[in-house]
N, C-alpha and C positions, 0 to 999 in steps of 0.2 A: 984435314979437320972437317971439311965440309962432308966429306965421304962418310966418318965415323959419325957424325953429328945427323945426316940420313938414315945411318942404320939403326941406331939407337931409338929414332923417331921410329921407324916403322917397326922396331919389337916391342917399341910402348903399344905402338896399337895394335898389335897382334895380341898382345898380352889382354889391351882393354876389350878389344870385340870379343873374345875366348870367353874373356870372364861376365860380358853382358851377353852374350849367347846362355850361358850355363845362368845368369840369373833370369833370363827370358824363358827358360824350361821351367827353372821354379816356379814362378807364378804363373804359367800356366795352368790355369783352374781345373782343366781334366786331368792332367797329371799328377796333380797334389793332391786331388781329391782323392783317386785311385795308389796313389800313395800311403796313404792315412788309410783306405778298407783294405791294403795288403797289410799293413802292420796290424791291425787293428785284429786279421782273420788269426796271422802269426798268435798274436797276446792271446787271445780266442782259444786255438789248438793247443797253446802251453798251457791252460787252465787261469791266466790271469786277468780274470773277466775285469775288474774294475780299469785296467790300463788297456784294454779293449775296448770299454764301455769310452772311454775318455778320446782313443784315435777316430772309431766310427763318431761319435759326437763331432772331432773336429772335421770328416768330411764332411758333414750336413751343413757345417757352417762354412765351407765353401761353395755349395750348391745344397738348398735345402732340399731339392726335389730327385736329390739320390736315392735311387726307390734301394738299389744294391746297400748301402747304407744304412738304410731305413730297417733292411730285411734282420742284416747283421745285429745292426743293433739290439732288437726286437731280441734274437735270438740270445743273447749275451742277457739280455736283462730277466728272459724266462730261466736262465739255466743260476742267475744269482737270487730269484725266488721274487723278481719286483714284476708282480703279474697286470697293477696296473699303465707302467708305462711300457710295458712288452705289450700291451693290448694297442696303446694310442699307437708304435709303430708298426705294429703287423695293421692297422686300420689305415696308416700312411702307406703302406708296401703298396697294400693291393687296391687303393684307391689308382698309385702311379703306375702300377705294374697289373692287370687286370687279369691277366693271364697267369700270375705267379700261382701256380698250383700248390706249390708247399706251403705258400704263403697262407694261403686258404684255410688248406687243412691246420695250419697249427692256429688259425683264427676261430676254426669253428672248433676246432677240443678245448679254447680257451673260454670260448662260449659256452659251450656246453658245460663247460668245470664251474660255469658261473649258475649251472640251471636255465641259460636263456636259447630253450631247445628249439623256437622259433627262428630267432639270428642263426643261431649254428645249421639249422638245415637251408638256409639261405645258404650259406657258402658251399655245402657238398651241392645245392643242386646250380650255383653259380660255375661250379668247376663242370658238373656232369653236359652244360651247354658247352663247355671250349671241346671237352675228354669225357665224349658219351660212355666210354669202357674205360674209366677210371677205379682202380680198383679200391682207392683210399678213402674217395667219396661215399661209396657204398659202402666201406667199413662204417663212416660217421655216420651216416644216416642208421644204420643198424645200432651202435650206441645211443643216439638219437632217443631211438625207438624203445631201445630198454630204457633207456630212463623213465620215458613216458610209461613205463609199465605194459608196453605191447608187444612182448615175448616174440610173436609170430612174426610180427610184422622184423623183430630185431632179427631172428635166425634166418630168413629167406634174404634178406640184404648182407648178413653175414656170408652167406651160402654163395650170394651172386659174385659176392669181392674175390672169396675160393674158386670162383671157376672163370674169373680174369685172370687170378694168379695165384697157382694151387700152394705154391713154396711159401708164401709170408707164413712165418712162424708165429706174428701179431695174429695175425687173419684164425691162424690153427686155435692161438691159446683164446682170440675173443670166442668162437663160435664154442672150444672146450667147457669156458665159465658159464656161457648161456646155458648150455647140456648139463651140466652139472648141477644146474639148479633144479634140475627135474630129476626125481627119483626115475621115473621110466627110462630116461634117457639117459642117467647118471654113467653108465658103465660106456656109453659112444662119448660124453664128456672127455671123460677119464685116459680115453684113446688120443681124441683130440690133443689135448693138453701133452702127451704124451711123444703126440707127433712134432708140436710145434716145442720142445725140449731137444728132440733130434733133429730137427733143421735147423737151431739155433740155442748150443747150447747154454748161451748167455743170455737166454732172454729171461728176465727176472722176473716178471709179471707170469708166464708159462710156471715156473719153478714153484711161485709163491700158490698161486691156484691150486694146482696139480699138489703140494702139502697140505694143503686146506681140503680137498678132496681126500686123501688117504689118511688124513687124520681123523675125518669123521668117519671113515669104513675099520677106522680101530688098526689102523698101521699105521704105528708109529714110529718104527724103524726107518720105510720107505717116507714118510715125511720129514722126519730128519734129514735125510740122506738130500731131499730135495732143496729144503731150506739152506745146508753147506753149500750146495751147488749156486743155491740164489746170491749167497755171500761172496763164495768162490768169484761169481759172473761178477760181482758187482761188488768189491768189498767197503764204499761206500753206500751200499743200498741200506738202510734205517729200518724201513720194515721187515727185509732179510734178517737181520741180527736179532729184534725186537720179537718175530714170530718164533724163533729159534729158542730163544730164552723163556718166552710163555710156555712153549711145548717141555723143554723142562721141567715148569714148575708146572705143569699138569699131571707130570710125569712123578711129579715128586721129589726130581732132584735138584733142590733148591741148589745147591753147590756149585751145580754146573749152569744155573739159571744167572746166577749173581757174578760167578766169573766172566760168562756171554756177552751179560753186560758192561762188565765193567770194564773189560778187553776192548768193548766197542767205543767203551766214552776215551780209553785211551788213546784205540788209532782214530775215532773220527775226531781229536781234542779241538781240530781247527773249524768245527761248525757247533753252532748253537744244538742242535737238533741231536749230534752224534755225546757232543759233553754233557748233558742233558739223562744220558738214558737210563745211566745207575742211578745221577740224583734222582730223578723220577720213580723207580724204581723202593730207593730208601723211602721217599717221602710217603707213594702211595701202603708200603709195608710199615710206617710207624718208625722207620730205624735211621732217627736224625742222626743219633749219638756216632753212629758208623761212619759218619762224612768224613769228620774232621781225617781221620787217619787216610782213608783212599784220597780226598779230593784234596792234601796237602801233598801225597806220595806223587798224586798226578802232576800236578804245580811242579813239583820238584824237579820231575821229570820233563816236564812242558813247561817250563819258566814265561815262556809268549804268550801259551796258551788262555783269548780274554774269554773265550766260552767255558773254559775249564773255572777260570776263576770266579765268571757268572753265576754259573752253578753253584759254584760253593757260596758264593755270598746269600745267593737265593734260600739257600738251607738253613746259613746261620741267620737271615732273619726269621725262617719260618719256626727256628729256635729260639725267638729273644734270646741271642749270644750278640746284643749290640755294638759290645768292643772288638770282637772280631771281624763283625762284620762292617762297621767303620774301617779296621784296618786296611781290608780286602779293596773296599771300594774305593779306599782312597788312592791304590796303586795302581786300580785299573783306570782312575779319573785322570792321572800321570799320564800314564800308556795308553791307555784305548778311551780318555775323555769323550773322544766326537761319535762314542757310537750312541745311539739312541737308547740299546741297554743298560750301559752306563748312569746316563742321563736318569730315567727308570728309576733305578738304585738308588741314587743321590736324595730326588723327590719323594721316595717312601723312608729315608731317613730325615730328610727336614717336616716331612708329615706328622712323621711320631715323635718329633720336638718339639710340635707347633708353631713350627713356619710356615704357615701355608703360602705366606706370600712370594718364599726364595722357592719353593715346590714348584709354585706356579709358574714362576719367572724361568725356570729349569726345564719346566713340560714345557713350556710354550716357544723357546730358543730350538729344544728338540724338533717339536712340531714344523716348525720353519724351516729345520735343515732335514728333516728326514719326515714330508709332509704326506704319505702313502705306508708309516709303520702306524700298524693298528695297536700296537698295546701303547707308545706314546699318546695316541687321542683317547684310548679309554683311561689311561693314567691323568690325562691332563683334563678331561671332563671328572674325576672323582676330586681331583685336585681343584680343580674349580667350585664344586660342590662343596667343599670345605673353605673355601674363601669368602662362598657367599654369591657368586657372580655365576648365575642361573642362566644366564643369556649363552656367555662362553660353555657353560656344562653341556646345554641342552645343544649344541651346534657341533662340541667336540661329540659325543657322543655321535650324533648326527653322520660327522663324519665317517665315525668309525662303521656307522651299519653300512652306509657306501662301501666301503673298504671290502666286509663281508658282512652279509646280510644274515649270514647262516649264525656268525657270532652271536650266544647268548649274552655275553657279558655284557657287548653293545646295545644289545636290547634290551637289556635289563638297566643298563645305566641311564639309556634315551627314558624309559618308563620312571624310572625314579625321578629323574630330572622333569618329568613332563606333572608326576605327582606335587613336589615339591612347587612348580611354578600352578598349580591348577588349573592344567592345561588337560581338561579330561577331554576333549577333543582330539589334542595328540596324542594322550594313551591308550584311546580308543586305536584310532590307526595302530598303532605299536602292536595291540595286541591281537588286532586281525593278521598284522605281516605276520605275525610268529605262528600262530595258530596255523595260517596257509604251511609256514615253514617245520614246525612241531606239532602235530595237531594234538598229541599225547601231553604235551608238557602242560603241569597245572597252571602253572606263572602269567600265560596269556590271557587265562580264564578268569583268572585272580582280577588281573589290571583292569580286565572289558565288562569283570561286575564292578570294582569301583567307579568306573566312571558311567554306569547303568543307575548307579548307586549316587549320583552325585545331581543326575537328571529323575531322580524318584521315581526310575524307573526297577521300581524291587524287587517284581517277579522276575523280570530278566536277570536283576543282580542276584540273586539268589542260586537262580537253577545255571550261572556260571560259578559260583560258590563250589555247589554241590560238584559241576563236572568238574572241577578239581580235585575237589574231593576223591571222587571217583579215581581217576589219575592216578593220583598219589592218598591214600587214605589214612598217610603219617602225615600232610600237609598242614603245618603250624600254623602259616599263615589263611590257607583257607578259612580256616575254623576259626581265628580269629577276624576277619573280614566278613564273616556268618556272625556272629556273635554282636560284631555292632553295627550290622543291619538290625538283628532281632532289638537289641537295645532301642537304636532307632523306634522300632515300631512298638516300645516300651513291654514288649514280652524281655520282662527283666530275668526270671526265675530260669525261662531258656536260653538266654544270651551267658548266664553266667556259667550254666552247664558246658556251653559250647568252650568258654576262654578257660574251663579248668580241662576240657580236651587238647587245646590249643598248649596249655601247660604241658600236659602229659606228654605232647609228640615232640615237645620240644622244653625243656627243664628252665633254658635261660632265654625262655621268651618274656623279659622283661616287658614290652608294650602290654601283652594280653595281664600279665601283674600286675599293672596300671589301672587300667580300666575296670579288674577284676575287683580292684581295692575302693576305687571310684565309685562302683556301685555297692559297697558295704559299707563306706562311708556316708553314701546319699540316704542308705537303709539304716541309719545310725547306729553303725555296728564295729565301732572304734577296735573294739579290744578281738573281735574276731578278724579283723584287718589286719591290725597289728601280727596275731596270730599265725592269719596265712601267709605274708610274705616270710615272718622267723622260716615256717614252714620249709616255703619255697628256697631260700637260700640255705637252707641243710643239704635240697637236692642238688642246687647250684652254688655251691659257695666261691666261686671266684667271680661272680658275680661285680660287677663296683656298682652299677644301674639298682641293683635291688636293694643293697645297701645305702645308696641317695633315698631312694624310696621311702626303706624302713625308717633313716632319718627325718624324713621330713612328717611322716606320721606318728615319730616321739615329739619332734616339737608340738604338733597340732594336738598332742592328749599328755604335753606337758612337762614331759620325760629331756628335757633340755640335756643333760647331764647324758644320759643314753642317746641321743639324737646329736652330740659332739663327739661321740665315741667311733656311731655309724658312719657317718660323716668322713670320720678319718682314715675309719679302713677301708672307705670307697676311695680315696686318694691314694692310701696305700699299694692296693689293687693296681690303679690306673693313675698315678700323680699325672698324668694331662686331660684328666676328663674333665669337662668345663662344667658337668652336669653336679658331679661330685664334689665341685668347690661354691657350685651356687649350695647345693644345701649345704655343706660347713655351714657358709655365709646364714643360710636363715638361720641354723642353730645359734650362732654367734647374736644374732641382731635380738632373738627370743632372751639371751642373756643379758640384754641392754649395752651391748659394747659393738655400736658402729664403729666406731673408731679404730676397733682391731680389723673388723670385719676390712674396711677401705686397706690398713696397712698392706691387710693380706693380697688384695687383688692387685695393690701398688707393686707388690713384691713376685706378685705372678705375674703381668707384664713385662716385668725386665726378662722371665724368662719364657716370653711365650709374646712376642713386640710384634707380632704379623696379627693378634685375635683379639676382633673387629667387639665381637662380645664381652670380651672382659672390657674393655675401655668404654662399652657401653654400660655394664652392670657397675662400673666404678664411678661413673657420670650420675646413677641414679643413686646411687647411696650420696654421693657428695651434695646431689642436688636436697634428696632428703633430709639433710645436717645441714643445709642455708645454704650453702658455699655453692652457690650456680654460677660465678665465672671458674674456681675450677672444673666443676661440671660441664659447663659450655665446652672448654679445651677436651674434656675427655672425648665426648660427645663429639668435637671433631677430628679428635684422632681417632677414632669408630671408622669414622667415613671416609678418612685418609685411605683408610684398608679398606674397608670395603662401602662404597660410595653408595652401594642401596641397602644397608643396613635400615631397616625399619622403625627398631626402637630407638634407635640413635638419631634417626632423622625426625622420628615425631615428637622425642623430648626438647632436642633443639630447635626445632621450630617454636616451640611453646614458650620456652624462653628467651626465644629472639623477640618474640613479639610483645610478653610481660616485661621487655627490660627496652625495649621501642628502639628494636633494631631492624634491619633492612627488613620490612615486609614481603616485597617481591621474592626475596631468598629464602625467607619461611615459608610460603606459600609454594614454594618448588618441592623444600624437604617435605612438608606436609602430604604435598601430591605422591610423590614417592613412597611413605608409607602407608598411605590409604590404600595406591594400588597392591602394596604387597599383603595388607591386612583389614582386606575391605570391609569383613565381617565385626571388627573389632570397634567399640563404640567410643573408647581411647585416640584412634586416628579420626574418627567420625568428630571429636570433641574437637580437637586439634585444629583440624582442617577447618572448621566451624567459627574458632576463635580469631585465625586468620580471617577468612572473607570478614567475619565482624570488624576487625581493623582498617579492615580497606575499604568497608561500606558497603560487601555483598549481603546486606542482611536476611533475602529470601533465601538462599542460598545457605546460609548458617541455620539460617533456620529449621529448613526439609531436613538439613543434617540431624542436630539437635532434637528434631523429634522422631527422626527414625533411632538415632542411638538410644533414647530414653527405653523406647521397645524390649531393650535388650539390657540395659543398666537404669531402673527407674528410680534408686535408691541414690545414683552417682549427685553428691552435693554439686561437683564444678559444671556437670551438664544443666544441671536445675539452675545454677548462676548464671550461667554463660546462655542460655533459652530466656531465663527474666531480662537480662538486658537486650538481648535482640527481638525478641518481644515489646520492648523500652522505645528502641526506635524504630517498629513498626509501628510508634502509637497505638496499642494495645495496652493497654496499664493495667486492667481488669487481669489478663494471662498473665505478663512480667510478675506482679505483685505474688502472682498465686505463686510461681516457680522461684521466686526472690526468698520468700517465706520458709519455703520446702526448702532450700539450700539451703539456710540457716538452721533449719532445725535438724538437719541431716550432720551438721559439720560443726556445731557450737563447740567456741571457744578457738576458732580458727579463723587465717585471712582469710577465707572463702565468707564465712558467717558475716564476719564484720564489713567484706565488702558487701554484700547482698542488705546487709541491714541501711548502711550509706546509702547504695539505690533505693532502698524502699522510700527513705526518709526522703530524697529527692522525688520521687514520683508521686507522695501523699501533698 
């Protein structure tokens, strides 16, 4: 027994050391690490970059200073298209690893792809210190070079990389494109490129050049023949297929242009970019209606496919097909929820329902989990735009020019966002980036006279008018930006000239029909007003903005009955435009029926519960009918949503205070609308009335008589001036402004309060 009872014991600890040996390997931290970057290389070589991306991640997290790690990873994230965390670890590789030569060079192409040709020649000449006859270095520096527009300087460094190593077929096809740009030297180009096709006949950049060359020498046989080979080398290559299909339709034969593509979007179905190329394709040719059939046949075919499905969603909204395209997205919300496309989709369908606030909440989850996609920050900054919340706009934006600087759309949304907050300081900046970056495009000129225009600074805002102009000489909005400077400087007769140009280039430029009406109004000239909008809505009749319009210029000459008409077919048009239900609403109020007018907005709320402005315009009709505790609630359900809502916070204020509620909290909302409507002698009154509550009375004062500047007629400033005048001891002033408010507003509380003080002050 004893014997058995020894052996038994020493095969437990046999068994126990074996298996604490083998778990002593595991955690050994070099092991596991180099564990994790062989699996990782493995996922890598199969193509399945995200469970790559996920093994190198988990070596960093056993040694964060795995430069090999770092390197992989980097590479994983450039080949999934995420260029800024492929930056931050190619900037770890070669911070660890100083000698990583590839490292380098795919640091400084990254660089350079950024425009930042200063950094990028930092790295070719950081490598050319370790590998003075580097031949990749002297390729980048020659890149470099052409970008900076220094031909000479590009082809001699091109030339030196050739004579460290004559076989790069890269080396062949850059110095071929350099040649090629010169007539003189076009036909040694054309050799080049030629060469570097037979040293490597899969080089797709060699293939695509070398097409692009014998297509403009009128051979379009052998450019074709180039472009299959490009496809052949690469048959995921996007611009191989894309240049193939143009050449086609240059050709004329549409048939073969549209099957190219559509063959492409079916083998590339599993990327954005490849599902994309017919839809693109229909959309830029006008031919929505052809979707449903291909991009259903595709589906059918690709049942997985969430880019195939993207696409198609993308078409049926650029169709108003809403029930389709609800369906669509509702299966890729199922299946492909977490992508940020997705997400995208969702938010431009709670937009056009008037949910800005589930939009928001939708972009801004995105933004979080996917915080380096650029169309989620310019979606979530337009989306914020429509909330109301100008801080988040103007920062998503923000983000996005980071992302890419070269995007218009970024730049155009930071500019609007920078307008809307009057921020002509930031638009300034906005328009000088762009200018550096487009110096052709009108848009930057546009923004850098507004805000020249804003420091009455005219000459400058002008002659950047005019270089718009110049630019683009169909620019609508130029010529309206010219048009109310000239107004400005009261040259009315050429202001109006310029906003019927401003029309011509653009039919449903309803702003320039605004202003255009504005000044035939001030010129009292009702019925030629009336006149030219009918006009204008023959040219544009889907119009719903010019139809507001036309409505609110039948009530003002009477036409009540016609101005309920307008009204409804601007609803009709657009049933979510808020602009088209305020004028109902006037039409409605010209009838003497508030009361409908309130049902109405009661009943647009329920379907529209995220907009911050109906619950403001609902607050003011109710407050108007007496009823200012439900006015109050409406008034804070405004700023539930949107918390710097303006007219919501200076009405509320005003009533906190005439009904002797928290001061201190009036005085916030108050502040809040003043900075958002500083111009306006309404928050001037407002803010005014407050400090008179709490005993700023100099302060109310400076208020009071600057707003009168600008409303000298307003009854509640003439009251609200005579009593703060009252208790500055001043009776002789109070008296005079007491009197004027009474005679401005007889038969009203305002009257009969200012007569009370008078009587008190005599």
């Amino acid at each position: 027994m004893r014997t058995s009872l020894a052996l038994r014991t020493s095969a437990v600890l046999v068994v126990s050391l074996a298996l604490g040996f083998a778990t002593g390997c595991s955690r050994d931290p070099n092991k596991q690490k180099q564990r994790y970057l062989e699996s990782g290389k493995r996922y890598a070589s199969e193509g399945k970059l995200k469970e790559a991306t996920i093994q190198f991640s988990n070596a960093l997290k056993v040694d964060h200073n795995f430069a090999a790690a770092h390197y992989e990873l980097a590479k994983a994230y450039l080949k999934q298209g995420s260029m800024l965390p492929a930056y931050a670890e190619l900037m770890h590789t070669v911070d660890l690893q100083p000698n990583n030569i590839q490292a380098r060079i795919d640091l400084g192409s990254m660089l350079l792809a950024a425009n930042e040709t200063g950094r990028a020649a930092d790295q070719a000449n950081a490598i050319l210190a370790v590998e003075s006859n580097n031949a990749d270095a002297f390729a980048l520096l020659s890149s470099i070079a052409l970008r900076k527009g220094n031909r000479t300087e590009a082809l001699a460094q091109i030339q030196h990389a050739l004579s460290i190593d004559p076989n790069r077929a890269n080396f062949h096809a850059a110095l071929g494109y350099i040649q090629s740009g010169d007539p003189t030297t076009g036909a040694a180009g054309e050799e080049q490129l030629r060469k570097a096709v037979s040293l490597d006949n899969k080089n797709v950049t060699a293939h695509l050049v070398l097409a692009s060359v014998l297509q403009k020498k009128g051979d379009l046989p052998g450019a074709e023949e180039q472009l299959k080979e490009a496809t052949a080398a690469d048959p995921k290559n996007i611009p191989a297929r894309a240049s193939l299909a143009d050449l086609y339709q240059r050709q004329g034969d549409t048939a073969k242009a549209e099957e190219t593509l559509r063959q492409a979007s079916d083998d590339l179905n599993d990327t954005s970019s490849g599902a994309d190329l017919f839809a693109n394709y229909l959309i830029r040719t006008k031919q929505l209606d052809r979707a449903d059939k291909t991009y259903t046949d595709l589906i059918s075919k690709h049942p997985k496919s969430a880019p195939l499905k993207l696409a198609y969603a993308r078409i049926l909204l650029l169709k108003k097909d809403l029930p389709k395209a609800r369906t669509v997205i509702a299966d890729l919300t199922k299946t492909d929820g977490g992508l940020p496309d997705v997400a995208i989709l969702n938010s431009m369908l709670q937009l056009n329902d008037g949910k800005t606030n589930d939009a928001f909440e939708t972009l801004q989850k995105a933004a979080k989990a996917s915080p380096e996609n650029l169309q989620v920050k310019l979606w979530l900054g337009r989306a914020a735009r429509a909330k109301g919340d100008m801080t988040v706009a103007q920062q998503s934006f923000r983000d996005a020019t980071r992302l890419n600087p070269r995007s218009m759309e970024a730049q155009e949304g930071l500019a609007q966002a920078s307008i809307d907050l009057r921020d002509f300081n930031g638009l300034a900046q906005v328009a000088e980036t762009v200018i550096a970056i487009a110096p052709q495009s009108p848009a930057p000129y546009i923004w850098r006279g507004m805000a020249e225009g804003s420091q009455k600074q005219y000459d400058k805002a002008e002659a950047d008018f005019r270089s718009a102009i110049k630019y683009d000489p169909k620019n609508s909005g130029a010529y309206l930006e010219l048009a109310q400077l000239r107004l400005l400087q009261q040259h009315i007769p050429e202001g109006q000239v310029l906003l019927e140009q401003s029309l011509a280039n653009n039919p449903n430029q309803s702003r320039a029909l605004r202003i255009l009406v504005a000044t035939l109004m001030f010129q009292k000239q009702p019925a030629k007003a009336l006149s030219r909008v009918q006009e204008q809505i023959a040219k544009a009749p889907q119009n719903g903005d010019m139809y507001s319009l036309l409505a609110d210029l039948q009530v003002q000459t009477g036409d009540v009955k016609g101005s309920l008409a307008s009204a409804q077919k601007a609803l009709q048009i657009n049933p979510n435009d808020g602009s088209a239900m305020m004028a109902f609403t006037r039409a409605q109020l010209s009838q003497g029926d508030p009361a409908r007018a309130i049902e109405n907005w009661q009943q647009w709320v329920k379907t529209h519960p995220n907009d911050a402005q109906a619950y403001t315009v609902m607050g003011s009709l109710q407050e108007a009918q007496g009823s200012q505790d439900k006015a109050i609630e409406s008034y804070k359900k405004a700023l539930q949503i949107q918390p710097e809502q303006p007219v919501a916070a200076n009405n509320l204020a005003y009533l906190m205070v005439e009904s002797g509620q928290n001061t201190d909290v009036a005085l916030s909302l108050a502040q809040i609308a003043r900075r958002a409507m500083p111009d306006s002698s309404n928050t001037a009154d407002t803010l005014a009335w407050v400090y008179y509550q709490k005993g700023n009375y100099s302060s109310a004062r400076d208020l009071l008589e600057d707003a009168l500047k600008t409303s000298p007629n307003s009854a509640s400033i003439h009251y609200h001036l005579g009593m703060t005048y009252s208790k500055l001891s001043k009776s002789t002033d109070a008296a005079t402004h007491l009197k004027k408010a009474a005679a401005l507003a007889p038969n009203t509380q305002t009257a009969k309060d200012a007569e009370k003080a008078l009587g008190q002050i005599s």
